[in-house]
C-alpha positions in Angstrom: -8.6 1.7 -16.8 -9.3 4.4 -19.4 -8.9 7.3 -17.0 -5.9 5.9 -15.6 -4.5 5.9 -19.0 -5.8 9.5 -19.3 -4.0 10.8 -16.3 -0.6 8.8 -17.5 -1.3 11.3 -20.5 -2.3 14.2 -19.1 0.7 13.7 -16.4 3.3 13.2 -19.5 1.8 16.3 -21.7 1.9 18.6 -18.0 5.7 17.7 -18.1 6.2 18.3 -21.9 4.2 21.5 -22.1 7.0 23.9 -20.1 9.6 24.7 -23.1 12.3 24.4 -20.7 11.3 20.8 -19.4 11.1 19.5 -22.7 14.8 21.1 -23.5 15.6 19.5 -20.1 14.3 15.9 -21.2 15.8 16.0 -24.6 19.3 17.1 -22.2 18.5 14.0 -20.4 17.8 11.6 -22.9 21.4 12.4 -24.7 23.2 12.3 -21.6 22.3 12.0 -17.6 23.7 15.3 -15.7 24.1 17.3 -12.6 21.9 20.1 -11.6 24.9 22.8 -12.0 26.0 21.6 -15.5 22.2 21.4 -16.8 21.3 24.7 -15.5 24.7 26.5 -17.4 23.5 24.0 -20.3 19.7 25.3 -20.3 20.6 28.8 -19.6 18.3 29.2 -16.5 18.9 29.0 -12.7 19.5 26.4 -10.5 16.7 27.5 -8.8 14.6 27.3 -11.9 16.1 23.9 -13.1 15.8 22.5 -9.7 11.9 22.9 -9.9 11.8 21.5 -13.0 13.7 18.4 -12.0 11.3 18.4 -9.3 8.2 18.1 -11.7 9.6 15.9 -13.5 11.2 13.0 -10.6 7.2 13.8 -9.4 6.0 12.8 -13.4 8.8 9.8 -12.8 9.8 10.8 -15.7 13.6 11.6 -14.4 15.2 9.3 -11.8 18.1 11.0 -9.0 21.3 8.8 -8.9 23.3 9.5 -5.6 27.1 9.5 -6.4 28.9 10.1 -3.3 27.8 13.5 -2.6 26.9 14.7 -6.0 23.1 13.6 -7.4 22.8 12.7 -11.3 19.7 13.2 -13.1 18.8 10.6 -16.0 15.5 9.8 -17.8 14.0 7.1 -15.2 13.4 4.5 -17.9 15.5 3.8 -21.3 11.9 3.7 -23.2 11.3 7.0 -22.1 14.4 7.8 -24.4 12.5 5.8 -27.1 9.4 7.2 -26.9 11.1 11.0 -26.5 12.7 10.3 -29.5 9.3 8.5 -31.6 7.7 11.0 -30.1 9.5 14.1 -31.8 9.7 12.1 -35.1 6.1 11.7 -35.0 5.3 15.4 -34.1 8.2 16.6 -37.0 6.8 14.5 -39.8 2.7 15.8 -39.0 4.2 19.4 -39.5 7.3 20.2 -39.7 7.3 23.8 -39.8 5.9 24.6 -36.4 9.7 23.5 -35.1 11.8 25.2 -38.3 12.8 27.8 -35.7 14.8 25.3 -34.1 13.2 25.2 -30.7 12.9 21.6 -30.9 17.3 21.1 -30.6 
């Protein structure tokens, strides 16, 4: 049970440790999106976002919601939101100054 619990970890922190994943996550957990409008948001490719969109759906982190014949990207579970969000409270209150150049937003 331990290592599973471990990998679950290790699967999250692979997903969070790519800056523009994390920006991608904290997109998501604001508002779901589409591939094109995420990409122009991020300021990277669609090639580039769609890789990361792949990573994450593979973390199941991010869930794909066909709508007609557009696909919407949201976090996959609303306690991910929660836990995104505890999460970067958590990391901000241990030491705060390792995001004061904003890369956190």
């Amino acid at each position: 049970m331990i290592a599973t619990h471990a990998q679950v970890l290790a699967r999250f922190g692979h997903a969070l440790s790519d800056p523009t994943r994390s920006r991608l996550l904290l997109a998501l957990r604001e508002a779901p999106g589409y591939p094109a409008e995420l990409a122009d948001l991020l300021g990277v490719s669609r090639q580039s976002l769609s890789n990361h969109l792949s990573c994450l759906r593979g973390c199941g982190l991010v869930a794909a919601v066909p709508q007609g014949r557009r696909v919407r990207y949201e976090i996959a579970d609303a306690r991910m939101s929660h836990a995104l969000g505890d999460l970067l409270g958590v990391v901000l209150a241990v030491n705060e100054d390792l995001c004061a150049d904003g890369a956190a937003s």
